[in-house]
PASE-355665 format. One record per residue (C-alpha): residue in three letters; residue number from 1; x negated, y negated, z negated. Coordinates in nm, 4 decimals. Example, Ala and Ser with C-alpha at 12.3 -4.5 7.8 and 13.67 -1.06 7.14 Angstrom:
<pts>
rest; nr; c1; c2; c3
ala; 1; -1.2300; 0.4500; -0.7800 $
ser; 2; -1.3670; 0.1060; -0.7140 $
</pts>
This chain:
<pts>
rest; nr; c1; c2; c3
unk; 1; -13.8699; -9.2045; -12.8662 $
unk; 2; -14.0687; -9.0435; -12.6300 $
unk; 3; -14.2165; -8.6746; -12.6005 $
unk; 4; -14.5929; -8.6562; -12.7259 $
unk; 5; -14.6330; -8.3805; -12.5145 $
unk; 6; -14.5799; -8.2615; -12.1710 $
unk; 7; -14.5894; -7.9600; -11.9549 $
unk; 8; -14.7317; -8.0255; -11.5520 $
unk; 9; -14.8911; -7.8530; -11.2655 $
unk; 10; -15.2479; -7.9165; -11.1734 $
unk; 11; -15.3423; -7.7073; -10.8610 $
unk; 12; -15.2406; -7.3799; -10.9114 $
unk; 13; -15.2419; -7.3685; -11.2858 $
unk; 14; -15.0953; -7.5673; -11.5711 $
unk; 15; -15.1901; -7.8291; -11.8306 $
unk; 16; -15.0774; -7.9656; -12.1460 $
unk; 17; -15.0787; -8.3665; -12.1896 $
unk; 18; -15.0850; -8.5764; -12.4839 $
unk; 19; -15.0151; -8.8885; -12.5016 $
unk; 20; -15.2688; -9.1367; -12.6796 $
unk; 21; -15.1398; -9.3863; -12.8855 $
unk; 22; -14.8130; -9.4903; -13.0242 $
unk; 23; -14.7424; -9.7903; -12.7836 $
unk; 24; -14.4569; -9.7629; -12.5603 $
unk; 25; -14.3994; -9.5148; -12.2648 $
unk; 26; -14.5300; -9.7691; -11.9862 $
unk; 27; -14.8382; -9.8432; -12.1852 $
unk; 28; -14.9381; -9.4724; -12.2681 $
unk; 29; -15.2651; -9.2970; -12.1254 $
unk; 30; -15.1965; -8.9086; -12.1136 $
unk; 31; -15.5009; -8.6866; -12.1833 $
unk; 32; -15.5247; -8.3416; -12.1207 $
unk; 33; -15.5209; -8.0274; -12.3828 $
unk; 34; -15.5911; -7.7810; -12.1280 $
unk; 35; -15.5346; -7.6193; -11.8306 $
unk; 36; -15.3659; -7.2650; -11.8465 $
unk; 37; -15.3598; -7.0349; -11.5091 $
unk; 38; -15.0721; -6.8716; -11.6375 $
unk; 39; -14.7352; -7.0464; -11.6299 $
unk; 40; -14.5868; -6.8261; -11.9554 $
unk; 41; -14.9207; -6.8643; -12.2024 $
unk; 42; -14.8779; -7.2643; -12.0917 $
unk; 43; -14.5122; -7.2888; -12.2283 $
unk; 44; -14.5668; -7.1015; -12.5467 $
unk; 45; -14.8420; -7.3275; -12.6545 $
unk; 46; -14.6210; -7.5862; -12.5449 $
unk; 47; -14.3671; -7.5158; -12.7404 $
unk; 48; -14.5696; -7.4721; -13.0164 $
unk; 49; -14.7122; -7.7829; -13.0100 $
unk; 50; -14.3380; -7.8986; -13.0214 $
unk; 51; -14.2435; -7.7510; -13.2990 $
unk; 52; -14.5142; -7.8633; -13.4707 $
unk; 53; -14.4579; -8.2615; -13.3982 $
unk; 54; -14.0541; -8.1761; -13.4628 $
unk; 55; -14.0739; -8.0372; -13.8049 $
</pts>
């Protein structure tokens, strides 16, 4: 299975991307959560979101 989230750069920040839909990973459009200028407050709601989907 693949990740529902995922961490990237964009620019000289970072942004959070879901992906829409449960079809498989070729077929998946990514949308964007947010973009985050700092590369710490990025992974911790990152991570969040991860622990969220794992529990």
């Amino acid at each position: 299975m693949t990740e529902p989230y995922k961490l990237t750069t964009k620019g000289n920040g970072w942004a959070i991307m879901a992906r829409k839909g449960a079809g498989a990973a070729t077929d998946a459009a990514w949308l964007s959560l947010g973009g985050f200028p700092s590369h710490m407050t990025a992974m911790r709601v990152y991570l969040a979101l991860k622990m969220r989907v794992d529990r």
